[in-house]
C-alpha positions as CSV (number, residue, x, y, z in Angstrom):
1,X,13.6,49.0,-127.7
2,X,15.2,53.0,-127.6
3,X,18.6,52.1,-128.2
4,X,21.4,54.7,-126.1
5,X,23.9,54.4,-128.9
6,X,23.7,53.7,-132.4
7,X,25.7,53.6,-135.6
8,X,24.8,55.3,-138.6
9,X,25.7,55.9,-142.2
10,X,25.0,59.0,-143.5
11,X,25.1,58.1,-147.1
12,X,25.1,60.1,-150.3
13,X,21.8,58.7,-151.7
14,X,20.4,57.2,-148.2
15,X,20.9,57.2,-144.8
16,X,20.1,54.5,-141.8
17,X,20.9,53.2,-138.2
18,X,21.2,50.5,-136.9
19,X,21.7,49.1,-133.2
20,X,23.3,45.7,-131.3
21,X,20.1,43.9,-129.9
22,X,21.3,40.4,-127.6
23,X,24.6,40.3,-129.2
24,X,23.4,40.8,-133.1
25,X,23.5,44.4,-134.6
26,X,19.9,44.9,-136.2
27,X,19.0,48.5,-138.6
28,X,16.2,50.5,-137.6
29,X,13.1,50.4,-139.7
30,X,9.9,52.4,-139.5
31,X,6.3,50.8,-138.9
32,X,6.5,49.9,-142.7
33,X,9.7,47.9,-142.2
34,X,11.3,50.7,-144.0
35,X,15.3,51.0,-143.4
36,X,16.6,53.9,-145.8
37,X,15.8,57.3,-145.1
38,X,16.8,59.2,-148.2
39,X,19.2,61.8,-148.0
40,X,17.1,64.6,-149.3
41,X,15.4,67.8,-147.9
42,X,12.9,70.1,-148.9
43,X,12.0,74.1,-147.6
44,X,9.3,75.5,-147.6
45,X,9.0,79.3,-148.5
46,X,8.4,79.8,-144.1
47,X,11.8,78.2,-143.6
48,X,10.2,74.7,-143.0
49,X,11.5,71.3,-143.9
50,X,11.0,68.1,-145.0
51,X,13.2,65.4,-144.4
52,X,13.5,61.7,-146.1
53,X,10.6,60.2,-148.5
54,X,8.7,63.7,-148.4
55,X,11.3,65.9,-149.4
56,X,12.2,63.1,-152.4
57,X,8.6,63.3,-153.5
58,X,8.5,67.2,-154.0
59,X,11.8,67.2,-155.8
60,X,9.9,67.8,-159.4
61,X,7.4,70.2,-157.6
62,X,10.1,72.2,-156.0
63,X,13.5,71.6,-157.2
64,X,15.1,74.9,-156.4
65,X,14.5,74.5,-152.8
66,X,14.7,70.5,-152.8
67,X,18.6,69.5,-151.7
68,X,20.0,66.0,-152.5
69,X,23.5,64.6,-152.5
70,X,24.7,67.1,-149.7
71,X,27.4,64.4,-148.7
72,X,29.4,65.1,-151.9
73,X,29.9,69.2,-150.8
74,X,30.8,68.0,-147.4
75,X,34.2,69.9,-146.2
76,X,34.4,71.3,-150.1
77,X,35.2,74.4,-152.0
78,X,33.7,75.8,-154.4
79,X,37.0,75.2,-156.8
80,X,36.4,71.4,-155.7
81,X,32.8,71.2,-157.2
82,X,33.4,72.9,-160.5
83,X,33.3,69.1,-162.5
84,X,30.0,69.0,-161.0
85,X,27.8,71.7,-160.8
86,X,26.6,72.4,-164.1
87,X,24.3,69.4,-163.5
88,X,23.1,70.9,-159.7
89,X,19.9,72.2,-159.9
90,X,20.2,74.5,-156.4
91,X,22.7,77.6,-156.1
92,X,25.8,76.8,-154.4
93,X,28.2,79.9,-153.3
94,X,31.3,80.5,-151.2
95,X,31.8,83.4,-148.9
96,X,35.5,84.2,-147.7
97,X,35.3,84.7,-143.9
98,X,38.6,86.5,-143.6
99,X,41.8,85.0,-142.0
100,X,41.8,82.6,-145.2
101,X,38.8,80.7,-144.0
102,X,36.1,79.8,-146.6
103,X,32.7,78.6,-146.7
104,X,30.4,76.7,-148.6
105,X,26.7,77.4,-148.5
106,X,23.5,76.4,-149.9
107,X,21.7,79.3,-151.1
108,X,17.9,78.7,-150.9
109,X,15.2,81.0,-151.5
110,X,16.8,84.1,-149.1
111,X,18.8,81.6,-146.6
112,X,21.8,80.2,-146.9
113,X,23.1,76.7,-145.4
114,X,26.1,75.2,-145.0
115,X,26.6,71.6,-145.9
116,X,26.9,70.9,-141.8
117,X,23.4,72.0,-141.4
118,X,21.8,70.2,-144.0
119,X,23.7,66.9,-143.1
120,X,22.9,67.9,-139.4
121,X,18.8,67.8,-140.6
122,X,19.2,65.0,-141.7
123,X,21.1,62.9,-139.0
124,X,18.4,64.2,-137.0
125,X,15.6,62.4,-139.2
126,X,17.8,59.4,-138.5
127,X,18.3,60.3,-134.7
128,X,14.6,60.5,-134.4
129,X,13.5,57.2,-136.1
130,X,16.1,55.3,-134.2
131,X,14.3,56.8,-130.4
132,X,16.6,60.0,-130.2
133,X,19.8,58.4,-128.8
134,X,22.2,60.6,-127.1
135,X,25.8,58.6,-128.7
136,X,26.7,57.5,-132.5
137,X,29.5,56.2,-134.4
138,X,28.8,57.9,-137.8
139,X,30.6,56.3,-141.2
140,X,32.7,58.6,-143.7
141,X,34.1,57.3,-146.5
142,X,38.0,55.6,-146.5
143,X,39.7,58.8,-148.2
144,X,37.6,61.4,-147.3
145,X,40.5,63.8,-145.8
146,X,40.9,65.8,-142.6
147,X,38.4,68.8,-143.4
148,X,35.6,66.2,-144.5
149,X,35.8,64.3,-141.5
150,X,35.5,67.2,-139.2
151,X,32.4,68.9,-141.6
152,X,30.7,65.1,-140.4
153,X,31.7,65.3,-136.8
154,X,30.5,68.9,-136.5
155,X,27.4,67.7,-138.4
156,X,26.2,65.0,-135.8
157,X,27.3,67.3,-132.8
158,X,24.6,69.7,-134.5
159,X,22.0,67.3,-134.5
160,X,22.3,66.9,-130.7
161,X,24.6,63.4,-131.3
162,X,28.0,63.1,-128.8
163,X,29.7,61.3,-131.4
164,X,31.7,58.7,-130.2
165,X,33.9,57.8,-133.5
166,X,34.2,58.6,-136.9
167,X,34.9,55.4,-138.6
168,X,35.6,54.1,-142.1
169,X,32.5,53.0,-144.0
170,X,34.5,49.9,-145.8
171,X,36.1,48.9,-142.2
172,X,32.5,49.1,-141.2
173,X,31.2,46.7,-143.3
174,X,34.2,44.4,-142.6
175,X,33.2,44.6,-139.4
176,X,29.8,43.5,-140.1
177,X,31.2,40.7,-142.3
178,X,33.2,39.2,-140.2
179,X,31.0,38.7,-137.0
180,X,30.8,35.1,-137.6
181,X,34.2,34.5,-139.1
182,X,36.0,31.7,-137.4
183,X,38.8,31.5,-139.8
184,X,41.9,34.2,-140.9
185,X,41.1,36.3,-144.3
186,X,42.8,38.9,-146.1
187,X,39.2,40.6,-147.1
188,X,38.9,43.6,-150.0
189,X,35.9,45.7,-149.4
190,X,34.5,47.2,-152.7
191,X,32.2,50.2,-151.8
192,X,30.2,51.7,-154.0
193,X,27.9,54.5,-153.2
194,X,25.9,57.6,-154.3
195,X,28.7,59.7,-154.2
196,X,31.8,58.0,-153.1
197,X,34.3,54.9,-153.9
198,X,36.3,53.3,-151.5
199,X,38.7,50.0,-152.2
200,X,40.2,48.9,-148.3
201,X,42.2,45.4,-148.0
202,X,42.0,44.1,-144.4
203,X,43.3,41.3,-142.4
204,X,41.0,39.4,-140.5
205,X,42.8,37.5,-137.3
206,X,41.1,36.3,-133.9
207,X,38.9,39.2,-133.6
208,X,41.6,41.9,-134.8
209,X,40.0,43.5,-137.8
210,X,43.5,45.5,-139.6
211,X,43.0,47.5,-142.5
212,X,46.5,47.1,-144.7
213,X,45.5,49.5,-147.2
214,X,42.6,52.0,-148.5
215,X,42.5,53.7,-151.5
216,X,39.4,56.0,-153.5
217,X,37.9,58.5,-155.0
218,X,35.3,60.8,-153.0
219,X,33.6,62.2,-156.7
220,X,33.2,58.8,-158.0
221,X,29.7,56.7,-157.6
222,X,26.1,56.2,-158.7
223,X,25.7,59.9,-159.0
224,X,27.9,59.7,-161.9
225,X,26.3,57.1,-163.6
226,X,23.6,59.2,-163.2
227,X,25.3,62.0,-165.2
228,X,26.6,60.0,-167.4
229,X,22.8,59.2,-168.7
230,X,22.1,63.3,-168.4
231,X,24.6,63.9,-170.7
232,X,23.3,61.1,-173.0
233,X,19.7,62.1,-172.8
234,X,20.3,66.0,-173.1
235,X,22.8,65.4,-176.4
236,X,20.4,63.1,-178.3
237,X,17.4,65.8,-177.3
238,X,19.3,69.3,-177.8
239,X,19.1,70.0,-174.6
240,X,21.2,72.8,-173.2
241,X,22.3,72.1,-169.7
242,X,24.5,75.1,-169.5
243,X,21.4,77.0,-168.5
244,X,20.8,74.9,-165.0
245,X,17.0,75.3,-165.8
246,X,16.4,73.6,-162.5
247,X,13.4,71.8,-163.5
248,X,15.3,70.2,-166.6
249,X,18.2,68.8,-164.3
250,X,15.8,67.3,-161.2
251,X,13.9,65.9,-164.1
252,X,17.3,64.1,-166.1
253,X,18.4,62.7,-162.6
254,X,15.2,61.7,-161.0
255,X,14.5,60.0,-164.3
256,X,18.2,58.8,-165.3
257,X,18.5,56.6,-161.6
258,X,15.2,54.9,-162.8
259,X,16.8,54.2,-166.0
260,X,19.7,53.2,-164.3
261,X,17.8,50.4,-161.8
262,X,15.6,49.5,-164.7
263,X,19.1,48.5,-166.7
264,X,20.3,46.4,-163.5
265,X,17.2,43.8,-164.3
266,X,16.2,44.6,-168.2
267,X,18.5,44.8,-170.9
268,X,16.8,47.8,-172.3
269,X,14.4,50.1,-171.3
270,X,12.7,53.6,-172.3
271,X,14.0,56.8,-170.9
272,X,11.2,59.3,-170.9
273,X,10.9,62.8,-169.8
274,X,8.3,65.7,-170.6
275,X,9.5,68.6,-170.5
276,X,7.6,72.7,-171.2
277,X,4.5,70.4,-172.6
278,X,6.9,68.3,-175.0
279,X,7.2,64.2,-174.7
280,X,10.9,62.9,-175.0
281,X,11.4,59.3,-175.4
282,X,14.6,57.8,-175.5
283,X,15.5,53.7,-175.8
284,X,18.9,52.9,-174.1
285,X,20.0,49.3,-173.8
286,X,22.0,47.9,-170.9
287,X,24.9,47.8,-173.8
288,X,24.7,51.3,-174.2
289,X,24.6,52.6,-170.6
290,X,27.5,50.1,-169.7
291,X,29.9,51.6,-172.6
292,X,29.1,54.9,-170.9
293,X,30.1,54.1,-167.2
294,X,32.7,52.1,-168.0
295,X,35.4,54.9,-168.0
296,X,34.4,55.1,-164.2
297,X,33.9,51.6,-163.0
298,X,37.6,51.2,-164.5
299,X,38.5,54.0,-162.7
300,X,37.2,52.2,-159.6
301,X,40.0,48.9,-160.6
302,X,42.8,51.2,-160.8
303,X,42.0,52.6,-157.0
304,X,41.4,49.0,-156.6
305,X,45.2,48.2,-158.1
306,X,46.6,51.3,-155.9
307,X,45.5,49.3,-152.6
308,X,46.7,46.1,-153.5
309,X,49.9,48.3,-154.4
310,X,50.3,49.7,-151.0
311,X,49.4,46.3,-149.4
312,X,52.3,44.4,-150.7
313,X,49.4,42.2,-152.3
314,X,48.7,40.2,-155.1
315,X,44.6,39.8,-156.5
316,X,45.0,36.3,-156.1
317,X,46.1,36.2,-152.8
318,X,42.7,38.2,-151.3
319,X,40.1,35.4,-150.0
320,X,37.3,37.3,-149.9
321,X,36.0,40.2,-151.7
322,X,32.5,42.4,-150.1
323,X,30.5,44.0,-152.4
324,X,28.7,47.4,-150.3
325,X,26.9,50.3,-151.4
326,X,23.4,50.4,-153.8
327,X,25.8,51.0,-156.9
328,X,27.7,47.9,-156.5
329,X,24.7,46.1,-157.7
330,X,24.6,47.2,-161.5
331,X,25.9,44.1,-163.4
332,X,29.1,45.6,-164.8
333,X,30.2,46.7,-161.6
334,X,29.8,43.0,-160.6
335,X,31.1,41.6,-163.8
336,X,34.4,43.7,-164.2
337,X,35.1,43.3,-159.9
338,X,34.7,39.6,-160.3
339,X,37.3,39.3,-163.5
340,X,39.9,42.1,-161.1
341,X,40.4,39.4,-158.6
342,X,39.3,36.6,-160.1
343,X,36.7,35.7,-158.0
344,X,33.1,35.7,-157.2
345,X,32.1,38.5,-154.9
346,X,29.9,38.0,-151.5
347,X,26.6,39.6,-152.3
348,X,24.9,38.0,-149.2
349,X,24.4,40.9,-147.2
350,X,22.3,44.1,-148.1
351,X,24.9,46.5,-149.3
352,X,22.8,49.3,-148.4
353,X,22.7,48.2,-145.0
354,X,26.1,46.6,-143.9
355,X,27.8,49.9,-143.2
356,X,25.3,50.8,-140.5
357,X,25.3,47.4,-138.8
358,X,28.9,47.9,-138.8
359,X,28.9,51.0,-137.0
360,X,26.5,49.5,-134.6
361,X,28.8,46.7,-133.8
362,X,31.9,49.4,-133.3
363,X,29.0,51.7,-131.3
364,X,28.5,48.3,-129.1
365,X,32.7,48.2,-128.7
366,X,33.1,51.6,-127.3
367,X,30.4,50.9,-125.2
368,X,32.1,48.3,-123.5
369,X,29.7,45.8,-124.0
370,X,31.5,43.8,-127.1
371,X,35.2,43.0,-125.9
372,X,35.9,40.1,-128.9
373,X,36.6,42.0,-131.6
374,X,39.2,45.1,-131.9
375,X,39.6,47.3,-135.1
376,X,42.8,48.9,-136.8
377,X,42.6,51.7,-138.9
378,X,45.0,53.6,-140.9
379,X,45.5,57.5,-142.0
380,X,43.6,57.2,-145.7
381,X,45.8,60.2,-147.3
382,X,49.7,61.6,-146.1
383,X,49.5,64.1,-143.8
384,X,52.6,66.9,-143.9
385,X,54.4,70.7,-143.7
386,X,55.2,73.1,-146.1
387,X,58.6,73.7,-146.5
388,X,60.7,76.1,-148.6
389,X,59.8,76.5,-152.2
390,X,56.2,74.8,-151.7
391,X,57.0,71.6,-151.0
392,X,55.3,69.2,-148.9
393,X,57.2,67.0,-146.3
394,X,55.2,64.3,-145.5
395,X,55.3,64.0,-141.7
396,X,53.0,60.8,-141.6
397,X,52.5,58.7,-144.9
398,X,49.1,57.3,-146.1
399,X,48.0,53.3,-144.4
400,X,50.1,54.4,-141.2
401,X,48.0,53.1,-138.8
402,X,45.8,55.2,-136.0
403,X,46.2,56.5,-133.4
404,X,49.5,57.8,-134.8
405,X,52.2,59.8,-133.9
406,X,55.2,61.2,-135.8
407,X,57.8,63.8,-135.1
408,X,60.0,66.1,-137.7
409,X,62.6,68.0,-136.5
410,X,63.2,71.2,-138.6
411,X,65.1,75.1,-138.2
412,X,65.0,78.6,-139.3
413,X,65.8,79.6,-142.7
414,X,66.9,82.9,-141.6
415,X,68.9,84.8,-138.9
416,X,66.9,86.3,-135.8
417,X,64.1,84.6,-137.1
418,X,61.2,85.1,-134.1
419,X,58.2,83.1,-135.1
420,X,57.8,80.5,-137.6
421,X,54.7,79.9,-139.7
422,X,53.1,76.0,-140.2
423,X,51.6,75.8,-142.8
424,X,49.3,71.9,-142.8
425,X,48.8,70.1,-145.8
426,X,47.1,66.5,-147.2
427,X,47.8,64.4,-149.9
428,X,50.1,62.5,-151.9
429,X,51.4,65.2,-154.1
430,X,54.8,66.7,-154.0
431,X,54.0,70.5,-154.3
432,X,51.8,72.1,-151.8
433,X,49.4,73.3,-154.7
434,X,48.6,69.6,-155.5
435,X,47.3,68.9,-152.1
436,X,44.7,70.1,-149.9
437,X,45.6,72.5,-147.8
438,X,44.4,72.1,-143.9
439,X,45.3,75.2,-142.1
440,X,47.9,77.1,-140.3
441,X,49.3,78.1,-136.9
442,X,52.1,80.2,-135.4
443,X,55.1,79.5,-133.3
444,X,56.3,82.9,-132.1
445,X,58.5,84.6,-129.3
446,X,61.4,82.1,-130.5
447,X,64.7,83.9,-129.1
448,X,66.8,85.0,-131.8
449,X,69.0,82.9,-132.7
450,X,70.9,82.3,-136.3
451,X,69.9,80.5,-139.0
452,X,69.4,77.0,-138.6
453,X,70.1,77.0,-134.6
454,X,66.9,76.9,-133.6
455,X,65.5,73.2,-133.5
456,X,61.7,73.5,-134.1
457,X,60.2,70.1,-133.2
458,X,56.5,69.1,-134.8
459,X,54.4,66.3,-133.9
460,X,51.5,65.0,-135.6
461,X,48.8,63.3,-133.9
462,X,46.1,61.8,-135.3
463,X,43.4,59.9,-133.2
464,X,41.1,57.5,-133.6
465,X,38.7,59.2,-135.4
466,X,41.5,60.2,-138.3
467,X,41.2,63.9,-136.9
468,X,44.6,65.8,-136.9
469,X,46.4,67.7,-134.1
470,X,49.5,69.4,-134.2
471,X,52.5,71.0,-132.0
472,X,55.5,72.7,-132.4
473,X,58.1,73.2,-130.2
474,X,61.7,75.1,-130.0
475,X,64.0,73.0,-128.0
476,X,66.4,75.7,-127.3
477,X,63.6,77.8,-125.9
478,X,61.0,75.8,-124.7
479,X,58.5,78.0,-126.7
480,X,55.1,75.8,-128.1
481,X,52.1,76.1,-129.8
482,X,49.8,73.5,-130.3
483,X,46.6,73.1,-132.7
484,X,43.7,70.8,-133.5
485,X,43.6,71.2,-137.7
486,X,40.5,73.2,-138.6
487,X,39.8,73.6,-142.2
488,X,40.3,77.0,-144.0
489,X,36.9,76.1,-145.5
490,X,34.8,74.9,-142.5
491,X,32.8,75.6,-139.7
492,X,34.7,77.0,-136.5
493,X,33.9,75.8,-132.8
494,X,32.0,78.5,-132.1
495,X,30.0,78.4,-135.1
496,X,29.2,74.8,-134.3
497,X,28.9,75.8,-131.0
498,X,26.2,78.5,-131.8
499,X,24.4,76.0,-134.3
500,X,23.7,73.4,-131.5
501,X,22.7,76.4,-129.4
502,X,20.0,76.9,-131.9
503,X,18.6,73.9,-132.1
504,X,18.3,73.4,-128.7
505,X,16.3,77.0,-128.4
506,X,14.3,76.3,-131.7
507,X,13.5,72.4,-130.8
508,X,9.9,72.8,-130.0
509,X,9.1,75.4,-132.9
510,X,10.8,73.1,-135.6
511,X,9.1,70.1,-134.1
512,X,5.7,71.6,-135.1
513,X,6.4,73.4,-137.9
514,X,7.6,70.1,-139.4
515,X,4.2,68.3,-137.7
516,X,2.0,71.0,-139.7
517,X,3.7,70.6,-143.4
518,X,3.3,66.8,-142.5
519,X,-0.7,67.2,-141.9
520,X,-1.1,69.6,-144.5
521,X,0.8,67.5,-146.9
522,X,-1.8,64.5,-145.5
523,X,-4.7,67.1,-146.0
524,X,-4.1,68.2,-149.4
525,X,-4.2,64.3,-150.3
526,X,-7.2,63.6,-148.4
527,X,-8.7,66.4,-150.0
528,X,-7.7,65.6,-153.5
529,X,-9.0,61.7,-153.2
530,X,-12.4,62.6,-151.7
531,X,-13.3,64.9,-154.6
532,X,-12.1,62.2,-156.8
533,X,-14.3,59.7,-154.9
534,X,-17.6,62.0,-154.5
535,X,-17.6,62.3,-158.4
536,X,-17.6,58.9,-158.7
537,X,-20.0,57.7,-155.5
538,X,-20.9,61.0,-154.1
539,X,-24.6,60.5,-154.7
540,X,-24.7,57.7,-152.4
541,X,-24.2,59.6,-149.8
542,X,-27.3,60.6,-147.7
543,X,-27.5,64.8,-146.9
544,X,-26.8,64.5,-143.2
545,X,-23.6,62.7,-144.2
546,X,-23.2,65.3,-147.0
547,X,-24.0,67.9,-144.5
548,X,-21.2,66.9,-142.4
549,X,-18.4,65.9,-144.9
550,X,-18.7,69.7,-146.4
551,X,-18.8,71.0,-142.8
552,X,-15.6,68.8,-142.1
553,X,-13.8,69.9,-145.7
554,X,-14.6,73.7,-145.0
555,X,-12.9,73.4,-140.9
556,X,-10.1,71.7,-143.0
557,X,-9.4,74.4,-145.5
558,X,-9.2,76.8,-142.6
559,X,-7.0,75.2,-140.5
560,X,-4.5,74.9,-143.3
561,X,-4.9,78.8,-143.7
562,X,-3.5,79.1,-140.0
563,X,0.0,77.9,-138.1
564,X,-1.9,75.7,-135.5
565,X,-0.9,72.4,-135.7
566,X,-3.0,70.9,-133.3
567,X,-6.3,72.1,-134.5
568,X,-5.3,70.7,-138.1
569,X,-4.4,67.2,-136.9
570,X,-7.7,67.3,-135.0
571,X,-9.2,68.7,-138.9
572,X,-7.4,65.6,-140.6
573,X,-9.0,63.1,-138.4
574,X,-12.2,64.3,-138.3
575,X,-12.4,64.9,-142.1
576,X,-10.6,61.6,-142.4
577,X,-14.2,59.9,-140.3
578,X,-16.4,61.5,-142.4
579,X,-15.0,60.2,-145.1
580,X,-15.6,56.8,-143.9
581,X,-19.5,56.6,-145.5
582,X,-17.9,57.7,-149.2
583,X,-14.4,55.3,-148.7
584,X,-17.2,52.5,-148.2
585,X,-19.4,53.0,-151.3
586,X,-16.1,53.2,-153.3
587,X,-15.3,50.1,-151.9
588,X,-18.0,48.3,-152.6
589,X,-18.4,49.8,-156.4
590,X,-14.8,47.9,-156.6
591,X,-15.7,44.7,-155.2
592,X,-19.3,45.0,-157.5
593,X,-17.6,45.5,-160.6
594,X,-14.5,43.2,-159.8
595,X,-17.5,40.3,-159.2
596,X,-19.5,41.2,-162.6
597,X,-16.5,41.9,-164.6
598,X,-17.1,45.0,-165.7
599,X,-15.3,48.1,-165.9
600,X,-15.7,51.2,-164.0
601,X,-17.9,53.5,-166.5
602,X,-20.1,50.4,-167.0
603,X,-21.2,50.4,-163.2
604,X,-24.0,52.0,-162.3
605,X,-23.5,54.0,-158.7
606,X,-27.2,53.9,-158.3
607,X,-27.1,50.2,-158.3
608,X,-24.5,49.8,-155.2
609,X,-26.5,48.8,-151.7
């Protein structure tokens, strides 16, 4: 089945879809029963890329032009990722645009991306394994503001999606937990990613899913455990991480999330690392690692407190707490949620995987299909104008719930006064240099008038998808201006616009340039085992199939030389054939020595039939 629509979570570490099949919303797996994709990507000096498990593998070959955690520089600055990017291995710049508007890229080799792309490549891995469909409801996290949001819309409208909703990833996995919930709940969703933490309280009631409250922190999640073990490994080695020797940091985090898994089962295990033809070996207990995350799983309770804060709510009075997201499953973070509310949490479903079926099931009730179940959200941070002296005057507060609409009256500040300037802000801070700023529009050709007669009306409108538009209007007058909010630091429409353009025109030519690194990759693995084999078994093999397998290996080598990717497929299966005679001895010289109980150097090859 090719579903039309789909929901997906494009996720820090890993991303996935999933569908509503008969009434139950199932995730899409490949032919290995394989749901994550992981959100990583690899280029290739021609401009090619990998996408998923294949880019993951290369990123100790190739970490200067292997990308992961893209999510976390979503709808960023550069000012925003300074915490961060001693321990990013890839070059990350910002080039001002003019008009105020900056932009984030990812510089590799002589190109430069910007985090829409690279989320867009891989949305289109995910588009791809789930049939191409044409629709999506994509997940963002709870507090991931205005800009964010519209660097993930533009994202999946670059990857060819019409995206139906942007929705919260916690109120997705609600969703998902509550399909067969006959009974009222006040529910707390605890997510935990890769790169982000999200604490929403909703109410479940006949169907009506209402979030009360949502609260988080968009740098805080498994990533940082991750750093946290860096920083541990590099001090006890001497290792200077000021000096981003790429090589050094994909080495610390590649092997710091092992350790970290590892320590969710064992209570100790070894951290090793080789590193410019030196062995490092490091023993870290369960003990250890947990005294070094705990600063951030408690910051995680007090996001936790916040939302119980803003919903007028008690610990003791939520029913039900969900545990989502691959980092909610390291014991502390399991132990220290359970002793916050003072109950066990639900672990039943796959916390990798409940945000996708979530989607789906939203994806299935903008469809029209689904007409049980009906889902409240709320704005995640305040939304508000600049006024004199650089303050912020919140127009609509955090929790208010979408679609919503508010209107501020406010006046000139001096006589004649022509046009006045909005300037857009987010956040809960007072001054307009604590908060993020979201861009600004003109009202202009307002009569002139004295100070404080002209009544300048704005109305704030966000819609369903948490996305912000804004007018103005002079009463007196009748003069307006209206915009939707575009970040100073993101993509414009026609930027987008020209992106999608691209993708259309380049479809087939990325299509096969990604189908030759594939079979090359496959060919420079078949290669490497069959030389393996032959020096093992070769001399079983009789000369007409010798003949052939060297006649096979030397079409093989050429075809990788060249750019045509159907005549190295048809090289990789017919090397793959002649391979058949040698994969057969090595089979039997397994089974022989398995039988006899001997090891491999005792077997004689000459003795196989």
């Amino acid at each position: 089945m090719k579903p039309s629509v789909v929901g997906i979570d494009l996720g820090t570490t890993f991303s996935l879809a999933a569908y509503v099949r008969e009434g139950r919303p199932e995730v899409v797996r490949d032919e290995n029963g394989v749901a994550l994709i992981p959100s990583c990507l690899s280029f290739h000096e021609d401009g090619s890329v990998l996408v998923g498990t294949a880019a993951k593998a290369r990123a100790l070959a190739d970490p200067q032009h292997t990308i992961f955690s893209v999510k976390r520089l979503m709808g960023r600055t550069l000012a925003d990722l300074q915490k961060e990017s001693q321990l990013i291995p890839h070059q990350i710049i910002e080039r001002d645009l003019g008009r105020n508007r900056k932009v984030l890229f990812v510089k590799i080799g002589d190109r430069e991306y910007t985090p829409e792309e690279l989320s867009a490549m891989i949305l289109r891995e995910v588009r791809q394994r789930a049939g191409n469909p044409t629709k999506a409801v994509i997940t963002v996290p709870a507090y991931f503001n205005d800009s964010q949001r519209q660097a993930t819309r533009d994202a999946g409208r670059i990857a060819g999606l019409d995206v139906l909703r942007i929705i919260n990833e916690p109120t997705a996995a609600a969703l998902a937990y509550g399909l067969d919930k006959t009974q009222s709940a006040t529910v707390v969703v605890y997510d935990l990613g890769g790169g982000t933490f999200d604490c929403s309280i909703l109410s479940i009631r006949d169907g009506i899913f209402k979030v009360l409250a949502t609260n988080g922190d968009t740098f805080l999640g498994g990533d940082d455990f991750d750093r946290a073990l860096m920083n541990h490994a590099a001090q006890a080695w001497g290792f200077n991480l000021d000096q981003k020797d790429p090589f050094l940091l994909q080495s610390l985090r590649s092997r710091a999330e092992e350790v970290k898994i590892a320590l969710s089962q064992n209570e100790a295990t070894d951290f090793a690392l080789t590193y410019k033809g030196q062995n490092y070996h490091l023993q870290v207990s369960r003990a250890q690692f947990e005294s070094l995350i705990a600063p951030l799983v408690d910051r995680t309770l007090e996001k936790c407190r916040a939302a119980l804060r803003d919903a007028q709510l008690r610990a003791k009075q939520i029913d039900e707490v969900i545990l989502v997201g691959g980092s909610s499953r390291v014991p502390l973070v399991r132990q220290k949620v359970a002793e916050f509310f003072g109950k066990t949490p639900h672990t039943d479903l796959n916390p990798d995987e409940v945000v996708a079926l979530g989607a789906a099931v939203q994806a299935d009730i903008l469809s029209g299909t689904r007409r049980d179940m009906l889902l409240l959200d709320v704005v995640p941070l305040s939304l508000g104008i600049e006024t004199l002296g650089g303050v912020v005057d919140k127009v609509i507060h955090r929790n208010t719930p979408i679609p919503a609409r508010a209107t501020t009256r406010y006046s000139t500040s001096v006589d004649n006064q022509t046009a006045v300037i909005l300037n857009i802000y987010q956040g809960e801070r007072e001054l307009t240099k604590d908060n993020q700023h979201l861009g600004t529009f003109k009202l202009s050709d307002i009569p002139p008038m004295p100070a404080q007669f002209p009544q300048v009306d704005v109305t704030f409108l966000v819609n369903e998808d948490g996305l912000l538009t804004v007018t103005a209007k002079e009463q007196r007058s009748g003069r307006s201006a209206q915009v939707t909010v575009e970040a100073t630091h993101g993509l414009t429409r026609e930027e987008v616009d020209r992106l999608i353009e691209e993708s259309v025109v380049h479809a087939q030519e990325d299509f096969d340039a990604r189908r030759f690194i594939e079979f090359k990759a496959k060919a420079e693995a078949d290669l490497r085992h069959t030389e393996k084999a032959l020096a093992e078994t070769g001399e079983i093999l009789d000369p007409t199939q010798r003949e052939t397998l060297e006649k096979c290996r030397q079409e093989l080598l050429q075809a990788m030389q060249g750019q045509d990717v159907d005549r190295l497929q048809k090289a990789v299966v017919a090397f793959g054939k002649a391979t058949l005679p040698l994969a057969e001895a090595l089979m039997n010289r397994v089974v022989k020595q398995a039988l006899s109980g001997k090891t491999t150097a005792e077997v004689d090859a000459n003795q196989i039939q």
